[in-house]
N, C-alpha and C positions, 0 to 999 in steps of 0.2 A: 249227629253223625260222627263226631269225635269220639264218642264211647265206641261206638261202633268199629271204627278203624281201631281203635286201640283193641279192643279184643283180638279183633283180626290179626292184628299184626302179632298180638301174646300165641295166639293160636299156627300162626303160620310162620314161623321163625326164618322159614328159606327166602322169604316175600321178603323185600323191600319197598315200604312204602313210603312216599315223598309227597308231602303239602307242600301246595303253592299258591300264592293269593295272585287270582288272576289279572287283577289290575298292575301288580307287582312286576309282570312278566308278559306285558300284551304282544311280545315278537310270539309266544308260547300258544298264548291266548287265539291270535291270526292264523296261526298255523293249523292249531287244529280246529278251528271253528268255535270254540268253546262260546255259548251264549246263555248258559244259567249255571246257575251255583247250585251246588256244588255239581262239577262233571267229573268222571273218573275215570283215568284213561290208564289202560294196562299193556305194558310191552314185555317183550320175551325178544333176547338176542338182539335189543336196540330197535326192535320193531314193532310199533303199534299194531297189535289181535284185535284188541275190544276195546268197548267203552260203555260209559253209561251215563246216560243223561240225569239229573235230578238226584232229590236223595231218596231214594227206596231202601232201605237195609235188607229187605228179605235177597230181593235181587244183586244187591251187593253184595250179600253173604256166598250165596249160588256160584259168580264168578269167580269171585277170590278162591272160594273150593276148588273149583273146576280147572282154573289156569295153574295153582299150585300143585292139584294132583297130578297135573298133565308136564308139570317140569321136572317129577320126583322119578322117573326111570330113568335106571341108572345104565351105563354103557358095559355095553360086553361083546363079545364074539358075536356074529351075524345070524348065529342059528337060533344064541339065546336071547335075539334083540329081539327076532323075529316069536317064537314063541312068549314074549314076555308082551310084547307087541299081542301078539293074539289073544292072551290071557286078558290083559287089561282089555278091547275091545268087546272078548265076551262078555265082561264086565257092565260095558258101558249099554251093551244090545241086551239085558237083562236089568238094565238098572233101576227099572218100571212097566209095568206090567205092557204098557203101548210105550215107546221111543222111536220120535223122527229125529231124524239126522239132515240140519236144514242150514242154509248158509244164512246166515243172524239167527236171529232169534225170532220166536213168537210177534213181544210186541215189536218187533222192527226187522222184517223179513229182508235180506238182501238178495233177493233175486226173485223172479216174477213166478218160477215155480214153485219154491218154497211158501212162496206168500199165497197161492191156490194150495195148495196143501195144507199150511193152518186154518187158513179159510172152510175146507171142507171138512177138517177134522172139530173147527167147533162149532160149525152148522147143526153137527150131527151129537153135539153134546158129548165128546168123548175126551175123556181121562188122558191126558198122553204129557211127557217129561220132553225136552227136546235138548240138542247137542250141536252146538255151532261148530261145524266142521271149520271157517276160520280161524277157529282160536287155536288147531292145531291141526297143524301139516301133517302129523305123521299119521294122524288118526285118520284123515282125510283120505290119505292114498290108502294106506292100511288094508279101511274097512274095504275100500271096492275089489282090492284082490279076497277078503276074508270072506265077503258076501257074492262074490263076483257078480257083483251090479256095477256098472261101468259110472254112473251120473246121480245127482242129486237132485230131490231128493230122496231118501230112505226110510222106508217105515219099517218097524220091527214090532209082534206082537210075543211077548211071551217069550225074547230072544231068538223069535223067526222070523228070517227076512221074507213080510209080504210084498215090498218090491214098493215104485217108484210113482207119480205123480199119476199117469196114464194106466196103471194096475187100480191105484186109490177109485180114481177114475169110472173104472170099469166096475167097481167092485159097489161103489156107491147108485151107477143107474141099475144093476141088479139086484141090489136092496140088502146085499149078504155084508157091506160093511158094517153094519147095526148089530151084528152079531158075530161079527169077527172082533171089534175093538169094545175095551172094555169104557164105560158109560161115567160121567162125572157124577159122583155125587152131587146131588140138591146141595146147597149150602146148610139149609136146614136142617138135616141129617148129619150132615157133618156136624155141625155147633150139638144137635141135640149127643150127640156120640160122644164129644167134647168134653161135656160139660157132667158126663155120666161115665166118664172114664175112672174115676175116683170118687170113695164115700165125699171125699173133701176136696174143690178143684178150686184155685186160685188162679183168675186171669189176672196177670201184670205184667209190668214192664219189668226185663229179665227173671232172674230165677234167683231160689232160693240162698244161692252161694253170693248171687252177684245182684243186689236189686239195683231197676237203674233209674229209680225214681224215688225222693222221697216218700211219699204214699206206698207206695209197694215195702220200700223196709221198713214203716213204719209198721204193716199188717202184718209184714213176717215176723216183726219181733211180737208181736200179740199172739201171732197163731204157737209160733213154736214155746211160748212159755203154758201154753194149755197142754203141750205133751202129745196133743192127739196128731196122728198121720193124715197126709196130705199130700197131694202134688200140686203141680203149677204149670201153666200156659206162657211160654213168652208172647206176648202180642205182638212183640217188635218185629217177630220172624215170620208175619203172616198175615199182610195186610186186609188181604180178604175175610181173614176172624176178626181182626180189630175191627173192623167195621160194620161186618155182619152180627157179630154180638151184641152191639150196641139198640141195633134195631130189635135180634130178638129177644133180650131180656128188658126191653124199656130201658135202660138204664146206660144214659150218654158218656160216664167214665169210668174209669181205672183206676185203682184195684179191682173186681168182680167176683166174690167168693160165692160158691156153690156148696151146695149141700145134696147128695142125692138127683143131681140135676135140679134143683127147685135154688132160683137165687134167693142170697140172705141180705145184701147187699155191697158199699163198699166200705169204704176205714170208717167212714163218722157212724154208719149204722153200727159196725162190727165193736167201735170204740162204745156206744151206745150199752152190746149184747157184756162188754166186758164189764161197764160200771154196773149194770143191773145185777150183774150172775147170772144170765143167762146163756152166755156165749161157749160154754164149757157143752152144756146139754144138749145146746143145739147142733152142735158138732159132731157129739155121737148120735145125731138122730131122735134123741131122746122127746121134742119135744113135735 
């Protein structure tokens, strides 16, 4: 996770972030509950918004986004707070094709409505992004004058407000929610889309600028001395691929090079295709 914050922090220059070893600091530790390593706890204006338990980077990545775009509007006159204020919110009520607007989050719901309302939106297997109205007041107040929905929570299809827990409600014993909100992809479909996104698709950890492993830069400096084109997967940012891949191509590590959607394998296979001469060929397809 130190790579991780380090990017973060190159990435978000307005963010300050501050390690601290929690044994180092148990008045810190007391205070906020802290009982696993690593915790991350994010304040604005001296006051704890969020946090996050454990090390997940995709979900680390998500907030540190979300709390630094949400500090970046800048002050002006009341008319242009408020229009700028509106823009960004239209922003956020389009920012995937279904978005709730829920007090925590998915996996850790902080109120009993919001938490029937994730509940019923993945019963029914549905695609949706979501926005923790704690982690920012102005958005909070904002949206209910923007939507004029007075309470949480809020669902949006398509940047239209379908309204709140008891509309969800309604809409699901009538059977019409199955064809208002749009459907999760199978995972399977996903990884197969994935992995057929490019003639050449490399799963690793980071990317081509940045590997963040040595097996990863070791494939990259193989592939790029072949000349042929390629993209890459971060695994790091997508826990559910990193795992899912593993199961669907048999093949339990990382690197992951693909061909056509059909796996080649990873570095000792692909070190294999280079000592032979046939790693060139098979690249373009040729064989």
């Amino acid at each position: 996770m130190n790579d991780v914050m380090a990017e973060l922090a190159k990435e978000h220059s307005q963010v300050t972030f501050v390690k601290l070893e929690a044994e180092a600091v148990p008045e810190v530790s007391e205070k906020y509950e802290i009982s696993s390593v690593p915790t991350f706890l994010f304040f604005k204006n001296s006051q704890k918004i969020d946090r996050l338990d454990g090390a997940h980077a995709p979900e680390l990545t998500k907030k540190v986004q979300r709390h630094a775009s949400s500090s970046t509007i800048s002050a002006g006159p009341n008319d242009n707070a408020k229009e700028d204020l509106n823009v960004r919110i239209k922003k956020l009520t389009n920012a995937a094709p279904c978005m709730v607007f829920i007090k925590g989050s998915p996996q850790e719901p902080r109120c009993g409505f919001s938490r029937q309302m994730v509940e019923i939106l993945n019963k029914h297997n549905i695609m949706f992004s979501s926005f923790d109205i704690f982690s920012d007041e102005e958005v909070r107040q904002g949206l209910k004058t923007y939507s004029n929905w007075p309470t949480y929570p809020q669902l949006y299809v398509a940047g239209e407000l379908i309204g709140g827990l008891d509309i969800v409600k309604e809409l699901e014993a009538s059977g019409e929610l199955d064809t208002i909100c749009p459907k999760a992809h199978k995972l399977e479909d996903k990884l197969k889309v994935l992995t057929n996104k490019a003639s050449v698709m490399l799963f690793m950890k980071g990317n081509k600028q940045m590997a963040k492993c040595g097996f990863s830069k070791q494939i990259i400096e193989i592939l790029n001395s072949t000349g042929v084109d390629y993209e890459t997967f971060d695994i790091l940012e997508d826990e559910e691929v990193r795992q899912g891949l593993k199961t669907y191509s048999n093949w339990p590590t990382y690197p992951q090079l693909y061909v056509k959607g059909e796996l080649v394998g990873g570095l000792d296979i692909v070190k294999e295709l280079k000592e032979n001469g046939e790693l060139l060929s098979i690249l373009k397809g040729e064989n």
